[in-house]
VEXTORGU-918201 format. One line per 3 residues: number of its first residue (from 1); for each residue x negated, y, z negated of N, C-alpha, C. Coordinates in steps of 0.02 Angstrom, whole numbers, padded with zeros to 5 digits. Atoms other than C-alpha are relative to their C-alpha. Example, Ala and Ser with C-alpha at 12.3 -4.5 7.8 and 13.67 -1.06 7.14 Angstrom:
<nodes>
1) -00045:-00059:00000:-00615:-00225:-00390:-00045:00060:00000; 00042:-00059:00003:-00684:-00053:-00357:00039:00055:-00037
</nodes>
This chain:
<nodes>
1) -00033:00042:-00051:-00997:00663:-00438:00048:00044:00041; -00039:-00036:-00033:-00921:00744:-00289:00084:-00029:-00012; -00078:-00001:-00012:-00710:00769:-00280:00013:-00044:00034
4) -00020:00041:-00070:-00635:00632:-00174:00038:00062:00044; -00032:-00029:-00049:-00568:00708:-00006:00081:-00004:-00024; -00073:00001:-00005:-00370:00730:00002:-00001:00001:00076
7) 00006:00003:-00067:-00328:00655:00160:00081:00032:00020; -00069:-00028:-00053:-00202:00761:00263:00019:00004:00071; 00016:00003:-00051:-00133:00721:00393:00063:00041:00028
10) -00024:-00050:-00068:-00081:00862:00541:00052:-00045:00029; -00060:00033:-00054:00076:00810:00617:00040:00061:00050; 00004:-00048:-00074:00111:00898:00780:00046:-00013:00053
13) -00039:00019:-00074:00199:00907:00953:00081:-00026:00001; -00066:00020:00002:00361:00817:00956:00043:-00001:00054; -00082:00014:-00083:00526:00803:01084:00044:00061:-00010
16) -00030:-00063:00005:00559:00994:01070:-00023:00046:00048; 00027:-00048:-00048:00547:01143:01193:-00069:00059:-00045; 00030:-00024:00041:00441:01203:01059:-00079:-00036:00002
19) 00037:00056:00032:00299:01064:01073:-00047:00041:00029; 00068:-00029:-00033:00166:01169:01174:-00036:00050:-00076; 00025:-00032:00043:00177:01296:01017:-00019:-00035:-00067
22) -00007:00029:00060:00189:01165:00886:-00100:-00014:00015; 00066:00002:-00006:00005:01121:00977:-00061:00046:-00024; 00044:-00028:00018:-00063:01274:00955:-00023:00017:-00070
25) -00002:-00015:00082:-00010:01289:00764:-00049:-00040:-00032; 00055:00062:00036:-00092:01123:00729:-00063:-00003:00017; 00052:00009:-00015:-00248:01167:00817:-00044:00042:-00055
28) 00057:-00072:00049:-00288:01341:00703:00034:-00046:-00077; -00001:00061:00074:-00213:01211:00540:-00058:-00049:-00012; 00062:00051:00004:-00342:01100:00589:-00067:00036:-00023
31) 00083:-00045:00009:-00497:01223:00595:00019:00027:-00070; 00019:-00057:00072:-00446:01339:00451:-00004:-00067:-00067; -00005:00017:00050:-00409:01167:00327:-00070:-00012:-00017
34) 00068:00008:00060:-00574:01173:00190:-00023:-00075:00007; 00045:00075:-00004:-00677:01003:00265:-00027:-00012:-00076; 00026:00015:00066:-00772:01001:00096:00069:-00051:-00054
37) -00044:00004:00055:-00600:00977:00004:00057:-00049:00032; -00051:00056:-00046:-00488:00881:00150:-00039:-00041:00053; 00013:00030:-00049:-00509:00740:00268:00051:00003:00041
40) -00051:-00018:-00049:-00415:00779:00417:00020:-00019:00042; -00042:00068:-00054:-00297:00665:00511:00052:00018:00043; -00051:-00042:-00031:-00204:00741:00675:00039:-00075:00001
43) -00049:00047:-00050:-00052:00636:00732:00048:00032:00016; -00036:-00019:-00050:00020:00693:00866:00065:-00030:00031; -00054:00029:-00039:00198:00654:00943:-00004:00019:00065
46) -00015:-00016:-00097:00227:00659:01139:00067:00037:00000; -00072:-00029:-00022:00378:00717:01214:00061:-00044:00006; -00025:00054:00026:00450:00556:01213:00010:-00018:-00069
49) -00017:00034:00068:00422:00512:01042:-00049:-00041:-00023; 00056:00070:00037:00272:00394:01025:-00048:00040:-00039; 00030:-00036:00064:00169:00437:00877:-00080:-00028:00016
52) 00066:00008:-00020:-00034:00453:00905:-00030:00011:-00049; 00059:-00028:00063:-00154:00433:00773:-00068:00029:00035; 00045:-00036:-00041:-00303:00531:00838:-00058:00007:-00052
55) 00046:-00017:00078:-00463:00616:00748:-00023:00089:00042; -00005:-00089:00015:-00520:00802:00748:-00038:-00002:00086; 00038:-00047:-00060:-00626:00814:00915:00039:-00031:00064
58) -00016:00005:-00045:-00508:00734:01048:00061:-00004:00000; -00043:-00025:00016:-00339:00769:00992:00048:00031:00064; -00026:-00043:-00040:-00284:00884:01121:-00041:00025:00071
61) 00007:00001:-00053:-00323:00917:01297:00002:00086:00025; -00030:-00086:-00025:-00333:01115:01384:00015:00031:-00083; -00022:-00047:00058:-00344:01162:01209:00001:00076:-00016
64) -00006:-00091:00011:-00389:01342:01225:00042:00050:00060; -00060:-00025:-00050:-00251:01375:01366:00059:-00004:-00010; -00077:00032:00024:-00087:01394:01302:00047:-00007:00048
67) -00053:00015:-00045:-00001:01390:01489:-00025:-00069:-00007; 00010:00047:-00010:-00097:01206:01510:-00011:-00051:-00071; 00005:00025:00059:-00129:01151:01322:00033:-00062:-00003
70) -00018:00055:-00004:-00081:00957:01302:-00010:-00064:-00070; 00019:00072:00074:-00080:00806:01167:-00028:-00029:00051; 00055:00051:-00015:-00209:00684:01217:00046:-00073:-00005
73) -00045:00042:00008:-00100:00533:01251:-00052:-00075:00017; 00048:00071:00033:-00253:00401:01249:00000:-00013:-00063; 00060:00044:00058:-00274:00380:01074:00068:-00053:-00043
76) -00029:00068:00013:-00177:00246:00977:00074:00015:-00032; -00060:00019:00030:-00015:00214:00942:00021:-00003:-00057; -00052:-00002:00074:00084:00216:00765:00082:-00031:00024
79) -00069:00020:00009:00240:00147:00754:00030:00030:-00102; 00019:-00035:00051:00288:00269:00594:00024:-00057:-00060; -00032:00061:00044:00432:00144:00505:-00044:-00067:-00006
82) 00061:00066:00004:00315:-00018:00540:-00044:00010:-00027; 00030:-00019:00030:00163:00071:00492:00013:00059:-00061; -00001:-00038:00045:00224:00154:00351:-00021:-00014:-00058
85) 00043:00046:00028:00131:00055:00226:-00092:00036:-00012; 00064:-00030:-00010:-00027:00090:00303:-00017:00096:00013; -00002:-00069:00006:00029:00278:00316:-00013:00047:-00074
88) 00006:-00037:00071:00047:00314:00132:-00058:-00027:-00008; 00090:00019:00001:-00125:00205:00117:-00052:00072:00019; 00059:-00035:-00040:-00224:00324:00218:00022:00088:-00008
91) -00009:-00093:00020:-00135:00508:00182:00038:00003:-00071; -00021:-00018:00066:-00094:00586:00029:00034:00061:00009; -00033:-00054:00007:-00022:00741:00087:00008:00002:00099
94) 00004:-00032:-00057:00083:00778:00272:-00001:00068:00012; -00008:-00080:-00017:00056:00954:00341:00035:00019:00056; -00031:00011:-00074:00187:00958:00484:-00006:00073:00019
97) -00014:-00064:-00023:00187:01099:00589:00030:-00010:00053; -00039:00011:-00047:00324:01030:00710:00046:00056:-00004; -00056:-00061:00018:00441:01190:00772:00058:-00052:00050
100) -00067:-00021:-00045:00621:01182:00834:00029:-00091:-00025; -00026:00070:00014:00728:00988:00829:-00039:-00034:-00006; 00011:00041:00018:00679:00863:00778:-00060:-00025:-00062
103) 00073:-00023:00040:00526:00923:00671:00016:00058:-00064; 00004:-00069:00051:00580:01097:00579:00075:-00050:-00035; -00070:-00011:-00008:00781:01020:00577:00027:-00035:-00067
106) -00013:00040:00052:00758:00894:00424:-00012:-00071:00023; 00024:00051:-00042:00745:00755:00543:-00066:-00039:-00032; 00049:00027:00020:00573:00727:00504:-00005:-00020:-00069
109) 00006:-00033:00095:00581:00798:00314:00027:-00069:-00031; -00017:00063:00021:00694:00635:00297:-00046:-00068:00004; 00038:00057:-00010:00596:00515:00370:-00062:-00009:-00055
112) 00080:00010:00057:00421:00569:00251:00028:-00011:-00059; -00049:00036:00042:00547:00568:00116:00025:-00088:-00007; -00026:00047:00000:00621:00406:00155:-00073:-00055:-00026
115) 00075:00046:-00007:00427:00333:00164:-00042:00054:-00068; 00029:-00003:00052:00376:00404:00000:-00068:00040:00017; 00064:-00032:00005:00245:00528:00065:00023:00077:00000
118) -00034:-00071:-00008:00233:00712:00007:-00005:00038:00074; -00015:-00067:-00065:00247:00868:00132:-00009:00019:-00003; -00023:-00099:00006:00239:01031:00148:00054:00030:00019
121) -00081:-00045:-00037:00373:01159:00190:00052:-00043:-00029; -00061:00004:00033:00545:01147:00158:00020:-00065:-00026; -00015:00085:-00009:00647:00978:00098:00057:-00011:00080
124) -00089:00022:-00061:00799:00903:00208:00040:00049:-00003; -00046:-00046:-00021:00927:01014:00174:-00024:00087:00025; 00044:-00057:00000:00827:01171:00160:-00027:00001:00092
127) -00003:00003:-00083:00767:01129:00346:00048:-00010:00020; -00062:00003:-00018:00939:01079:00403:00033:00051:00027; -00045:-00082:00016:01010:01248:00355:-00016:00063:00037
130) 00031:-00059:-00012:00880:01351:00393:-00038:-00011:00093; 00017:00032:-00072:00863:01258:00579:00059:00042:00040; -00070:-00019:-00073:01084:01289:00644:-00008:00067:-00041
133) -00031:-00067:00022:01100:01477:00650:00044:00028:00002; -00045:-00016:00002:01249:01469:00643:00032:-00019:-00096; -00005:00055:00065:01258:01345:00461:-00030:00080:-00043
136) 00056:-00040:00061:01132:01477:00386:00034:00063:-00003; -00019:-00084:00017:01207:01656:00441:00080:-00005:-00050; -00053:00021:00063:01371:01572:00349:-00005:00004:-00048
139) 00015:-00007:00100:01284:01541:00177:-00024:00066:-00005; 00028:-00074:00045:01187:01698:00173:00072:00054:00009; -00091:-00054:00008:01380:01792:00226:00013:-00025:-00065
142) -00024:00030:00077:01430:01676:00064:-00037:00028:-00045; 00052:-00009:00047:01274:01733:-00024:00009:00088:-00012; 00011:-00095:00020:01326:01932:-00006:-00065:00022:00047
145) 00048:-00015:-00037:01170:01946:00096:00024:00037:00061; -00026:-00028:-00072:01175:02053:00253:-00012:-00023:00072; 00011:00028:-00071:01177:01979:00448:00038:00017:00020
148) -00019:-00034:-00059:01237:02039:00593:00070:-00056:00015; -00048:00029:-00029:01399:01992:00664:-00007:-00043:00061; 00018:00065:-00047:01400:01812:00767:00079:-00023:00013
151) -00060:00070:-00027:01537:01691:00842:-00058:-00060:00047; 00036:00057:-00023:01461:01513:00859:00071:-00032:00082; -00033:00034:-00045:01527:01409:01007:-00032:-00059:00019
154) 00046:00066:00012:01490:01223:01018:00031:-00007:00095; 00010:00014:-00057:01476:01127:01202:00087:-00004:00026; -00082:00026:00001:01654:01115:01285:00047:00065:-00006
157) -00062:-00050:00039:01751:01269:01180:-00026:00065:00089; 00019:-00054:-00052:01758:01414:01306:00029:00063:-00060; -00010:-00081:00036:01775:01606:01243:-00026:00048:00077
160) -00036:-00040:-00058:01821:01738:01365:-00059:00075:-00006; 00046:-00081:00001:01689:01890:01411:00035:00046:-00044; -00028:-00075:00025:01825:02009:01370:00012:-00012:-00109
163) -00010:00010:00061:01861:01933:01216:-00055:00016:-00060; 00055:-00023:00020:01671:01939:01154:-00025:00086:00005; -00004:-00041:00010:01645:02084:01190:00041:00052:-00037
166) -00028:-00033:00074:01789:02160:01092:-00027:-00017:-00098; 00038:-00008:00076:01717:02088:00939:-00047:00014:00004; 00053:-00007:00018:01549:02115:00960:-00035:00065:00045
169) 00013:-00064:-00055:01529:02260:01092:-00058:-00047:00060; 00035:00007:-00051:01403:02263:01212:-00089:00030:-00002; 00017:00083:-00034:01231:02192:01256:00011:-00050:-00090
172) -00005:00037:00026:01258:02049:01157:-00087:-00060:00014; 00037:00067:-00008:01116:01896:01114:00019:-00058:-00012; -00047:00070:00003:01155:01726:01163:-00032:-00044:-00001
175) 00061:00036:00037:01034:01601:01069:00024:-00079:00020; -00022:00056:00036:01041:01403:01060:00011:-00012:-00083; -00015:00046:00063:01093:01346:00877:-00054:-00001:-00036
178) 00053:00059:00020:00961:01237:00847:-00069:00026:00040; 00048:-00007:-00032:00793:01323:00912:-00038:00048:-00005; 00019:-00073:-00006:00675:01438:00889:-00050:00013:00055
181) 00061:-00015:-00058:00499:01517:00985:00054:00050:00032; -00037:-00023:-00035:00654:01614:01063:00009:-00052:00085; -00013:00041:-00050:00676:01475:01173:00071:00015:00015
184) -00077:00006:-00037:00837:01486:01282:00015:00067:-00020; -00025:-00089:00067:00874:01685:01199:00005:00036:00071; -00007:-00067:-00070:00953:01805:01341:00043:00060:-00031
187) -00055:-00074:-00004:01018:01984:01330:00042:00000:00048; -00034:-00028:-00063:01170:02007:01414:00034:00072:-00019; -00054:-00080:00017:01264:02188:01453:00066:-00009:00040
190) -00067:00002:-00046:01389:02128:01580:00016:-00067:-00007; -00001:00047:00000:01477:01978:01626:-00005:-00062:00009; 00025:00043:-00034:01392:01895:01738:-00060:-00027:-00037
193) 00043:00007:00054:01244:01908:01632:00040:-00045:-00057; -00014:00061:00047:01353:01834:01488:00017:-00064:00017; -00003:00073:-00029:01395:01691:01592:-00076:-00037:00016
196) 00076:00021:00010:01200:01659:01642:-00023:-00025:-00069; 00033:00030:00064:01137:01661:01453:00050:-00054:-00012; -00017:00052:00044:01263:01554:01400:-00008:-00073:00034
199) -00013:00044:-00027:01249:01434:01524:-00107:-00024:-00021; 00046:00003:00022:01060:01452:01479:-00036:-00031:-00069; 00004:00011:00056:01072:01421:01302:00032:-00077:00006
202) -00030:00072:00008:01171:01257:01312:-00037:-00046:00044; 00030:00066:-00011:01030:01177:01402:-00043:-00001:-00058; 00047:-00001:00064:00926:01185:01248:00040:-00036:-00058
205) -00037:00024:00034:01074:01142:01131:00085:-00023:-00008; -00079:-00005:-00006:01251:01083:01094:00050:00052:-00043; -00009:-00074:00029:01297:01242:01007:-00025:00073:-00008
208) 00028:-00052:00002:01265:01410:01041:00016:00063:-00063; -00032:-00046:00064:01288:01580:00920:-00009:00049:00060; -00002:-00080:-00036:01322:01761:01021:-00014:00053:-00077
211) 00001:-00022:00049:01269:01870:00916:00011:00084:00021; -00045:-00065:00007:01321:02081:00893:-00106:00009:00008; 00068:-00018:-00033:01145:02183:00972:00001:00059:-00048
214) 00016:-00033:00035:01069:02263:00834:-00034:00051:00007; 00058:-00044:-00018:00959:02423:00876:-00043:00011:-00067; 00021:-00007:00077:00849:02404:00734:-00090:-00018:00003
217) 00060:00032:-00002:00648:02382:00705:00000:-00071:-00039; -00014:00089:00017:00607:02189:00700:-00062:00014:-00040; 00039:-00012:00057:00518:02178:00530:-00018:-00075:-00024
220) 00021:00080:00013:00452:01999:00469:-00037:00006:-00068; 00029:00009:00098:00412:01949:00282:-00015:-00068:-00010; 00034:00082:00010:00308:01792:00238:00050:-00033:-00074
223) -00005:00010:00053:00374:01704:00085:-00021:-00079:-00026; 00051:00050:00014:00279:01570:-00019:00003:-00030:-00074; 00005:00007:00073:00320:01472:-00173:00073:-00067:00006
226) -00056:00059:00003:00451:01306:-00233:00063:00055:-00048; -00049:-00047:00053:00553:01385:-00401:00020:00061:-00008; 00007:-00072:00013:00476:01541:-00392:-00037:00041:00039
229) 00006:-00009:-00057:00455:01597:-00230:-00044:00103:-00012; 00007:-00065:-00017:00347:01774:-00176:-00017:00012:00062; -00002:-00039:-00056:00359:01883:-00027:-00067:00034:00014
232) 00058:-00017:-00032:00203:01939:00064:00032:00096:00014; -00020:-00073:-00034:00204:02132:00141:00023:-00018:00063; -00012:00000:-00067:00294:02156:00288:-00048:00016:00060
235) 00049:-00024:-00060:00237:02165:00450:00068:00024:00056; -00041:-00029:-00024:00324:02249:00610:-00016:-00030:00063; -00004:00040:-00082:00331:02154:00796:00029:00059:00024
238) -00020:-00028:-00047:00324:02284:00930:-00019:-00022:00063; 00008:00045:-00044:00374:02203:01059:00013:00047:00083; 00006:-00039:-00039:00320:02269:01224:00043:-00012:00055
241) -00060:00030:-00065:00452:02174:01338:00061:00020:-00045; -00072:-00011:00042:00637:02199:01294:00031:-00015:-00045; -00018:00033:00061:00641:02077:01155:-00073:-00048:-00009
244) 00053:00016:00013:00519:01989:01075:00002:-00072:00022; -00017:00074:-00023:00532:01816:01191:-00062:-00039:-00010; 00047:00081:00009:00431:01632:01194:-00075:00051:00017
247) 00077:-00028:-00035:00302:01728:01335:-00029:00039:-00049; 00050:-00050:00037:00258:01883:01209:-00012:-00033:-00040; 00022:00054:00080:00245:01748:01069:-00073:-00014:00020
250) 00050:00042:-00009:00139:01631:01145:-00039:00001:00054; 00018:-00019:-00060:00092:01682:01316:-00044:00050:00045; 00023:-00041:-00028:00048:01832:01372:-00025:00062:-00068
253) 00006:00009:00052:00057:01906:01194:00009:00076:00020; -00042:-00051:00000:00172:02061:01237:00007:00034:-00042; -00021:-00008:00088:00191:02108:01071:-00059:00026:-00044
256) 00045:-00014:00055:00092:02202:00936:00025:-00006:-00078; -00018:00014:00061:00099:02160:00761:-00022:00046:-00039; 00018:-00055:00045:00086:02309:00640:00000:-00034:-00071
259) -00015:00034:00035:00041:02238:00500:-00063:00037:-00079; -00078:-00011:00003:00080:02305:00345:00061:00062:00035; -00025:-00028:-00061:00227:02381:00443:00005:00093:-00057
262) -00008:-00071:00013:00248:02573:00406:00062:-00007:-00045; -00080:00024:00032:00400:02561:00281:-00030:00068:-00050; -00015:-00011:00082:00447:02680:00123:-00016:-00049:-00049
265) 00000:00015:00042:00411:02619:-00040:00077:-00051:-00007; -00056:00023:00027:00590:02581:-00076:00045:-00049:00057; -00009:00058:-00042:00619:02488:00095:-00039:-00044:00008
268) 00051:00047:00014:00482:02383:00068:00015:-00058:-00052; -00019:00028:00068:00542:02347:-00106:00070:-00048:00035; -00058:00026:-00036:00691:02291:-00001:00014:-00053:00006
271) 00025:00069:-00023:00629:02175:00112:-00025:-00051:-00033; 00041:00072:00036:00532:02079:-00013:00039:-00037:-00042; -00061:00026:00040:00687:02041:-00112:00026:-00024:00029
274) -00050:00016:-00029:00797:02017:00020:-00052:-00091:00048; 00035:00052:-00036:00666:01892:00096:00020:-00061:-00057; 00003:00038:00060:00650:01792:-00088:00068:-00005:-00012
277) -00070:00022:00017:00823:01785:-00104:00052:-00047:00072; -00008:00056:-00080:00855:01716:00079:-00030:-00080:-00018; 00032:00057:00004:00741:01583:00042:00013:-00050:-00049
280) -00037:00014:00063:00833:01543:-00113:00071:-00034:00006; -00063:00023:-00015:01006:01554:-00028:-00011:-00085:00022; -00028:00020:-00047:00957:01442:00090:-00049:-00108:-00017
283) 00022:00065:00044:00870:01309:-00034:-00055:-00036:00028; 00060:00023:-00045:00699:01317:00059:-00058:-00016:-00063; 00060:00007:00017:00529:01267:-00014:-00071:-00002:00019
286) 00075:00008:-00040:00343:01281:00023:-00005:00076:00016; 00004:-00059:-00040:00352:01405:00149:00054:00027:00045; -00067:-00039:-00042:00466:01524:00249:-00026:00074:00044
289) 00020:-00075:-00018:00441:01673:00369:00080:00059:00005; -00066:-00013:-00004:00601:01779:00353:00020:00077:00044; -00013:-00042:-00037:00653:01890:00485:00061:00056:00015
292) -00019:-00043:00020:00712:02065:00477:00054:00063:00074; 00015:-00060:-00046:00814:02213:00586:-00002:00068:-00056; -00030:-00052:00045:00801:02378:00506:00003:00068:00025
295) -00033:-00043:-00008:00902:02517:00561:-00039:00069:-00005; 00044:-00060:00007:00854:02697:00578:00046:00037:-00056; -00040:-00022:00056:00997:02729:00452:-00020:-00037:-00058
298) 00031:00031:00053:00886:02621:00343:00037:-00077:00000; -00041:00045:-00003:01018:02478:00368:-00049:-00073:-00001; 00047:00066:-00012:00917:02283:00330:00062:-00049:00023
301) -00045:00058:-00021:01009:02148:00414:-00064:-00050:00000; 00039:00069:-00014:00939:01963:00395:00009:-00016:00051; 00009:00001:-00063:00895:01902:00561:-00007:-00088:-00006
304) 00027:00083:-00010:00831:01713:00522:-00036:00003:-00038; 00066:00052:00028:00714:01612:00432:-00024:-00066:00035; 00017:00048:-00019:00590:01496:00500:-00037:-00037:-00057
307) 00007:00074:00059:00549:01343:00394:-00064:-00018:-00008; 00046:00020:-00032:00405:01294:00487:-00059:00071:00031; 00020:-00081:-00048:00320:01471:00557:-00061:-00012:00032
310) 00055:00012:-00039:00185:01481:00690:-00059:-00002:-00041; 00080:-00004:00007:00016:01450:00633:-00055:00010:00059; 00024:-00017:-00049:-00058:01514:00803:-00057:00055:-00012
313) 00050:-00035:00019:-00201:01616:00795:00034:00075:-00001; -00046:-00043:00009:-00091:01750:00822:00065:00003:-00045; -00054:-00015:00026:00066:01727:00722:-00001:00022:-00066
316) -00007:-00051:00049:00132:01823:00578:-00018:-00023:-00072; -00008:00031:00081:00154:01695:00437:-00071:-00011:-00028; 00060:-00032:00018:-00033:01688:00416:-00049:00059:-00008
319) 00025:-00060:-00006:-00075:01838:00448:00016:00067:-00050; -00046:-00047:00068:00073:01944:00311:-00040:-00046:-00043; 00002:00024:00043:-00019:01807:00204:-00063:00033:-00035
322) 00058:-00060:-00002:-00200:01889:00255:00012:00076:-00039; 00008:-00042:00023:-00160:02036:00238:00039:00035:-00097; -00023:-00007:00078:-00066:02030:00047:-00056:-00044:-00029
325) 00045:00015:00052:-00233:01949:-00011:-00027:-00064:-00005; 00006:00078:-00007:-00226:01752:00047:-00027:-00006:00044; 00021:00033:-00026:-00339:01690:00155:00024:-00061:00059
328) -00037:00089:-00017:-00280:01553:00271:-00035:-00048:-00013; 00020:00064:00016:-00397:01434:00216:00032:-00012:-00074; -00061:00004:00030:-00319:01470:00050:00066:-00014:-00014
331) -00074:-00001:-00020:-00138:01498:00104:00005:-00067:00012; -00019:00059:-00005:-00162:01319:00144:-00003:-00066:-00052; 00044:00027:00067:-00256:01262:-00011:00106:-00008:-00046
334) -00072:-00011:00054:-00066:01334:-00099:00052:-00023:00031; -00052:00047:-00047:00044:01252:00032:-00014:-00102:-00017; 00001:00045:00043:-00019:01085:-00024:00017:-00009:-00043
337) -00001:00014:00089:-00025:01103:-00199:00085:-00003:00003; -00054:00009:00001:00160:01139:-00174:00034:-00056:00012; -00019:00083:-00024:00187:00981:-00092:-00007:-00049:-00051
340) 00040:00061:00058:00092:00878:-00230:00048:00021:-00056; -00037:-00004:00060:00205:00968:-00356:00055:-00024:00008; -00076:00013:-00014:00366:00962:-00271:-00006:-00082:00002
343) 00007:00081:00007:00336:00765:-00250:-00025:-00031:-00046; 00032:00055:00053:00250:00720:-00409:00090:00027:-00060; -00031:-00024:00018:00422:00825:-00488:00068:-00045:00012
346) -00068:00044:-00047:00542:00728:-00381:-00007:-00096:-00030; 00033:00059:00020:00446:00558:-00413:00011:-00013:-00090; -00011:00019:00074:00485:00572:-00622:00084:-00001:-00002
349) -00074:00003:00022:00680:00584:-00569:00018:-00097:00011; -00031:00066:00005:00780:00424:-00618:00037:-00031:00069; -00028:00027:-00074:00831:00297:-00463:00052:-00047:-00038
352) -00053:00062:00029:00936:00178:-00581:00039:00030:-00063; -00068:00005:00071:01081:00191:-00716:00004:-00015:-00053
</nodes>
């Protein structure tokens, strides 16, 4: 007697500057998940917010163009809280691959939580944390870990060129908070420039971080596991524009990925610790991609962790997974199972007194 299917369902898109890439993640999630072993259920969010139940062949619109790429906004409606009932009915496992607010931030993580269906990737706080980069480069400073020197600034506060620059020299990066893809992310060297990015960054969020301009190779480490988390081989983003922005991500694809990156033995050994112990600080689960600078004086500074990481036919977190020995049809096979544990684990704790 054949296996019953495990129905999973793709959750996608969302009300983030991120939603074009969140499309493309969920398109190569969709193809690589094992048909034999899953039944596969996209639902898509808009940009608004309305939730689309869909099915595998009309989903998405301009799908193999990532300037025009689109959710398919014919197919039916969800209402998630109302139908939440009929949601746990029909899936047994979500696979979100929403980036940036409202999707990576815990936001969601609560809601599948709240409605009794497992996940993948991180929980609530664990996304939360690992969303403000300003919240996270705090615990890992608490944690002894190494990151680069920042000053956050929320909407409103002002801070003075001259002033930034004495702490942090000169060019400085001036990020939103809350966002990744390098959405809103400018180099400045002067002051006019630091007035541009920042005024740049605060349309994306209500808190920005400046951060101290590291000259360092950008190094990236997968990591994969709930309790007992392991680190993939590094890989190395050489990025052919001045920083590695949204366009070389997703766009024009600026950027080469060396992958595994050229390292020593003993900086290798480094990174894969310093990744597994990031992911630890910062009380993540499932999955994590953890991002690296490293110095020509050998120096590792933590850079970020993403919660959520591209699944694009191009991006790294499948690819460090490839090349240490996983498969992505695999890599996804063990991203489940994590889910089914972490929620059948959670599900034996006591709700009453």
């Amino acid at each position: 007697m054949a296996k019953k299917r495990l129905k999973i369902g793709v959750l996608f898109g969302g009300k983030s500057a991120e939603h074009e890439v969140s499309l493309q993640s969920a398109q190569n999630v969709i193809v690589s998940l094992d048909k034999n072993k899953y039944e596969v259920i996209p639902i898509g969010i808009t940009k608004e917010g309305k939730w689309l139940l869909s099915n595998t062949s009309n989903y998405l619109l301009n799908a193999n163009n990532p300037k025009l790429i689109k959710l398919n906004n014919s197919n039916r409606k969800i209402v998630p809280l109302n139908d939440e009932v009929r949601i746990k009915e029909k899936i047994d496992v979500i696979f979100p691959v929403m980036h940036g607010p409202f999707g990576e931030d815990g936001s969601m993580q609560g809601l599948l939580k709240l409605a009794g269906v497992p996940f993948v990737g991180a929980g609530v706080l664990g996304s939360a944390v690992g969303m403000d980069k300003d919240v996270m480069k705090r615990l890992l400073r608490d944690a002894r870990l190494p990151v680069g020197e920042f000053v956050a600034l929320k909407f409103g506060e002002k801070v003075s060129f001259g002033k930034i620059k004495k702490l942090l020299g000169l060019p400085v990066f001036v990020k939103p908070a809350n966002m990744g893809s390098s959405v809103g992310v400018s180099k400045a060297r002067n002051e006019k420039e630091f007035a541009k990015a920042v005024s740049e960054a605060f349309k994306y969020d209500t808190k920005i971080i400046i951060e101290k301009f590291i000259n360092g190779r950008e190094i990236e480490c997968a990591v994969l596991g709930n309790d007992t988390p392991v680190a993939s081989v590094p890989g190395e983003i050489i990025a052919n524009q001045e920083f590695y922005s949204y366009d070389a991500k997703y766009i024009d694809q600026g950027s080469v990925a060396e992958i595994p990156a050229k390292l020593d033995k003993k900086t290798e050994k480094k990174i894969r610790e310093l990744a597994v112990q990031t992911f630890k600080a910062l009380n993540c689960e499932g999955m994590g991609r953890v991002d690296f600078f490293l110095t020509k004086t050998g120096k590792v500074y933590v850079n970020e962790i993403n919660t959520i990481p591209g699944f694009t036919d191009i991006s790294m977190y499948p690819k460090l997974w490839e090349a240490s020995g996983i498969p992505q049809s695999k890599l996804l096979d063990i991203l489940i199972n994590l889910a089914l544990e972490r929620f059948n684990k959670e599900k034996k704790l006591k709700t009453t007194v």
